[in-house]
C-alpha positions in Angstrom: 19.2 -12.4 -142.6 16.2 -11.7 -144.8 14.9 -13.4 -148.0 12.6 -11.9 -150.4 10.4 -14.5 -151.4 9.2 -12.7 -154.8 12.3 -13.1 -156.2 12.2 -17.2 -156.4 8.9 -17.6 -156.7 8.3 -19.0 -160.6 5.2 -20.0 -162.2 4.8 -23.0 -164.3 5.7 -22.5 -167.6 3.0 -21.8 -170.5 0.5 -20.7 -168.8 0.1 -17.4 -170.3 1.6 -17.2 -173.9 1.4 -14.8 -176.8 0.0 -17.1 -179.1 -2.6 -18.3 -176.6 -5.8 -16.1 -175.5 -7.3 -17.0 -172.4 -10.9 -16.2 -173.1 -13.1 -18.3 -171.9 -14.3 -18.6 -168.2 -13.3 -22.3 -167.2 -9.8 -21.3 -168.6 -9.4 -18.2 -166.3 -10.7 -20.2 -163.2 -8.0 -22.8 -164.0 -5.2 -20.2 -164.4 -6.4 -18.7 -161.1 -5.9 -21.6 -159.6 -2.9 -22.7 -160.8 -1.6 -19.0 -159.4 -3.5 -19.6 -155.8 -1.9 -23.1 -155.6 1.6 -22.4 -156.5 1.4 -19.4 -154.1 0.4 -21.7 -150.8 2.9 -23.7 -151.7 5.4 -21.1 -151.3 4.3 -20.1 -148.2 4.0 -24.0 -146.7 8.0 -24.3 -147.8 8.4 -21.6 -145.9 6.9 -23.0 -142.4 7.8 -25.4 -140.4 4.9 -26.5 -138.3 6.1 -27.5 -135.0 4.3 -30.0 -132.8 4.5 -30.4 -129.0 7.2 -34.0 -128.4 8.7 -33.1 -131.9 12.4 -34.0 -131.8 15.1 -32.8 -133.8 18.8 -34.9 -133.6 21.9 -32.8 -134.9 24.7 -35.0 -135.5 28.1 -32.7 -136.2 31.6 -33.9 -136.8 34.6 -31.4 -137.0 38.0 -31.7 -137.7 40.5 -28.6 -137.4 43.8 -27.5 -137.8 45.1 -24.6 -136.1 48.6 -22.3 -137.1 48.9 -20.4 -133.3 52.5 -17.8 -133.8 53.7 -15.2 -131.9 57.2 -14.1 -133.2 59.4 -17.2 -133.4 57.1 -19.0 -131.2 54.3 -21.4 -133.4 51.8 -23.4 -131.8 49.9 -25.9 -134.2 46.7 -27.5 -132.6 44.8 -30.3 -134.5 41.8 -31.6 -133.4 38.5 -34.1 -134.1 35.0 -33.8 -132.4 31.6 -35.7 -132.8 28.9 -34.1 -131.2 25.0 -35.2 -131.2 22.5 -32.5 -130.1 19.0 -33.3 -128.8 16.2 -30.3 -129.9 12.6 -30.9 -128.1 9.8 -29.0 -128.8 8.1 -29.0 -125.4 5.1 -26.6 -125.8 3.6 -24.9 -128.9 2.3 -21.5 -128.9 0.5 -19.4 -131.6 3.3 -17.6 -132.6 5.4 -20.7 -132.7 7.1 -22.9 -130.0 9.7 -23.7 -127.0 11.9 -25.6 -127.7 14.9 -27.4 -125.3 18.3 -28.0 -126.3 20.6 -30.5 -124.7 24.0 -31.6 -125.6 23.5 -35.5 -125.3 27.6 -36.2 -126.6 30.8 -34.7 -126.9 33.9 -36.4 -127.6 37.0 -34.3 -128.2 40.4 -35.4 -128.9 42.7 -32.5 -129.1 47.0 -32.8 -130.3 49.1 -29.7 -129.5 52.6 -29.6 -128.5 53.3 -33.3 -129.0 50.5 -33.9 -125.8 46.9 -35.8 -126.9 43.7 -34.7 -125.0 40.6 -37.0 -125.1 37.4 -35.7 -123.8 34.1 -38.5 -123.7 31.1 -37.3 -122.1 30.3 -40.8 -121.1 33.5 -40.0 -118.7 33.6 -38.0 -115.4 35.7 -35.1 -116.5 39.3 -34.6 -115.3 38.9 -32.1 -112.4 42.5 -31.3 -113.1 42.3 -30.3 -116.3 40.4 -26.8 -117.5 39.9 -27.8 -121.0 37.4 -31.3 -119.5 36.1 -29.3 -116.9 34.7 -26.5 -119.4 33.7 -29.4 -122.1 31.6 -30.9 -119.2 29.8 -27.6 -118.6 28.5 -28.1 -122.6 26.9 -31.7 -121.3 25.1 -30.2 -118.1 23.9 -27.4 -119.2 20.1 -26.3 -121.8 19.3 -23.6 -123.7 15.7 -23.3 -123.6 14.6 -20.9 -126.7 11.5 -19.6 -128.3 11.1 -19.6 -132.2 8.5 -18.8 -134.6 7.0 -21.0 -137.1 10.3 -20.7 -139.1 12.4 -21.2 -136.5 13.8 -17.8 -136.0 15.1 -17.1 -132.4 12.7 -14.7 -130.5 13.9 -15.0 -126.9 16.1 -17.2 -125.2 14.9 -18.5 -121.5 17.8 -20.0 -120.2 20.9 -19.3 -121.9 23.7 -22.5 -122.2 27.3 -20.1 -121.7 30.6 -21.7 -123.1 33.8 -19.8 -122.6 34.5 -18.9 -126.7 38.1 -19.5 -126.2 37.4 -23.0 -125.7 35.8 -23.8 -127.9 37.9 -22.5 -130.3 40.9 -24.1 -129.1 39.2 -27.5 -129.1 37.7 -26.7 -132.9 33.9 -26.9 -131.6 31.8 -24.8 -133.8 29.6 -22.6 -131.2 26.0 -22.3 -131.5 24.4 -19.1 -131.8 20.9 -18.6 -130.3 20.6 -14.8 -130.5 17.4 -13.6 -131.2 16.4 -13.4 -135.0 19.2 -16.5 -135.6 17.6 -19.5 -136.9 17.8 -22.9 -135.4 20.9 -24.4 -136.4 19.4 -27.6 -138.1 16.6 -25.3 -140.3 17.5 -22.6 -143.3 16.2 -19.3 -142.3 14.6 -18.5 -146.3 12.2 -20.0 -148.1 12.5 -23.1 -150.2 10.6 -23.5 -153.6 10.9 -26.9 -155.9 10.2 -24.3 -158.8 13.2 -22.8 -157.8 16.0 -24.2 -161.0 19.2 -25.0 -161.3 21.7 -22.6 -161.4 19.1 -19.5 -159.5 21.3 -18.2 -157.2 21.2 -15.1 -154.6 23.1 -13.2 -152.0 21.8 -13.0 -148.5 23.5 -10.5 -146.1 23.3 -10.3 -142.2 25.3 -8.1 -139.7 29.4 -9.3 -140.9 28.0 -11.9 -143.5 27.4 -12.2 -146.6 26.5 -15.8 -148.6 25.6 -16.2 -151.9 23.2 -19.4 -152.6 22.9 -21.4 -155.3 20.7 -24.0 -156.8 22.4 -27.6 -157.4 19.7 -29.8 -158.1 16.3 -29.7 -156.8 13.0 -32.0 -156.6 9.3 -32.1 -155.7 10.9 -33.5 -151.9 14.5 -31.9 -151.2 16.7 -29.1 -153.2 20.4 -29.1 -152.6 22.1 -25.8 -152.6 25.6 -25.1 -152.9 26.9 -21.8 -151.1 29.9 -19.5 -150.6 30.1 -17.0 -146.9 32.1 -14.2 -146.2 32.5 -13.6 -142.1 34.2 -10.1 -141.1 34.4 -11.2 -137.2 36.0 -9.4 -133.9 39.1 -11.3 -134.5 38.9 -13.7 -137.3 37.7 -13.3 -140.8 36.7 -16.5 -142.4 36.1 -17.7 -146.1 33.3 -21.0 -146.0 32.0 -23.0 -148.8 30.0 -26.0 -148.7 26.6 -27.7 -149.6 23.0 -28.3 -148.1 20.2 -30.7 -148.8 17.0 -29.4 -147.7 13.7 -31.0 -147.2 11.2 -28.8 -149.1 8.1 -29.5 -146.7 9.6 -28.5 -143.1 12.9 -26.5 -144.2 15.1 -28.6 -142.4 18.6 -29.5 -143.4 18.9 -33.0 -143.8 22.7 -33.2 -144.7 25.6 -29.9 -144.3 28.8 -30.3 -145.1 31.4 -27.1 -145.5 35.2 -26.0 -145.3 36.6 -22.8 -143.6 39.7 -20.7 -143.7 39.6 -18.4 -140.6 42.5 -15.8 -140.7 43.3 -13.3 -137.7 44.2 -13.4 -133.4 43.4 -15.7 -130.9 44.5 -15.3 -127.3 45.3 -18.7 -125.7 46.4 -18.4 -121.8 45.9 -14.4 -121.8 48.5 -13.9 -124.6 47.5 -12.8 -128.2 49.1 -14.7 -131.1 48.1 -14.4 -135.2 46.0 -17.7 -136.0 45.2 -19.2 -139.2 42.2 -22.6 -138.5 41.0 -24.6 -141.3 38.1 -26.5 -140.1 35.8 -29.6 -142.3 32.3 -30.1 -141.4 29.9 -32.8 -142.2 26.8 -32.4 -140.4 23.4 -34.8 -140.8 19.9 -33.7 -138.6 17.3 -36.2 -138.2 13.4 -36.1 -136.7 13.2 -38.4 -133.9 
């Protein structure tokens, strides 16, 4: 997903006019710099600067209802998870930093066929059951990444593998660490606060396609409304929802979103039509 960063960049108003000529020498050197500081200041929203100990807290809670049906056969799974990630930046390199991602909570609690599942990662897992077993995999296991000073993905060390199927059926939104994603608690374009409301755009990346735009904005956060179109494997989904952005670091302070997600799921080896709609409320914090 790219970003062109000449299209939001605006100058202050009246600075060049057509009633006003700019002749004189201490009025060029302040229009100059008036340019030369607006233009680092694009490029500083659009860094973060990572420092070695930094730590990033994502806090995500989900709720999801599922429409499983094959035939005459319908399966409807609900289901409600809190999870807390830790992200720790444990060395910092020129072209960016490694950082270390561990799941510190997960609870679950998952309602289909008239039988309640509740997963706490403060528990021992049920050795009996697959679906505890799996969750506790999420708990014990890191993904160690490397990112640049935006927080793109540019190689993934050790890899944390959870079966997709899963997490589908338990409503966990997966994380994806591929490399040129963006850490999930960051925006991957630039933010400007001379960016107004109502500027929107259209980003588009492999099967998506989001169109931004501008709610309200201020010299410390903007908040951005948004609309994304997924074409995936086996589900297509429709998302809207809303982010509030701190302008200095590009981190989201506050996402919440709702999803429609149309198209197969195989549960137990057998295929059946699915139809999820999913709420998400998620808040990211610097230790």
């Amino acid at each position: 997903m790219s970003f062109n960063n000449s299209s939001v960049a605006a100058y202050p108003h009246g600075i060049i006019t057509n009633n006003i000529k700019m002749n004189t020498a201490p009025n060029r050197f302040k229009y100059m710099l008036m340019v030369l500081l607006t233009f680092i200041s694009s490029l500083a929203c659009a860094q973060a600067v990572f420092k070695k100990g930094d730590e990033f807290q994502r806090q995500v809670l989900t709720r999801s209802n599922c429409v499983l049906q094959r035939g005459s056969q319908t399966l409807h799974v609900s289901s409600f998870s809190t999870l807390i990630k830790t992200y720790k930046v444990t060395d910092v390199t020129d072209k960016g930093a490694y950082v270390v991602i561990t799941t510190d909570k997960l609870v679950d609690t998952v309602n289909a066929m008239d039988q309640n599942l509740v997963y706490n990662s403060a528990k021992p897992a049920d050795p009996n059951s697959f679906i505890q077993v799996g969750l506790q995999k999420m708990i014990n296991n890191q993904a160690v990444v490397s990112v640049n000073k935006k927080g793109e993905v540019l190689s993934i060390r050790r890899p944390s593998t959870v079966n997709d199927t899963l997490l589908s059926f338990t409503g966990i939104q997966p994380e994806n660490l591929t490399p040129g994603t963006t850490l999930q608690f960051m925006v991957n374009f630039s933010v400007n606060p001379s960016m107004k409301k109502g500027y929107a755009w259209t980003n588009t990346a492999n099967s998506s396609e989001t169109v931004y735009t501008v709610y309200a904005v201020n010299a410390l956060t903007t908040t951005l409304t948004y609309k994304t179109s997924v074409l995936g494997d086996n589900l297509n989904s429709r998302i809207n929802g809303s982010i509030l952005i701190n302008n200095n670091t590009g981190v989201i302070l506050k996402r919440s979103s709702q999803s429609v997600s149309t198209g197969y799921e195989m549960v137990n080896g057998i295929v059946y039509t699915a139809t999820r709609r999913t709420a998400t409320v998620e808040v990211n914090i610097k230790k």
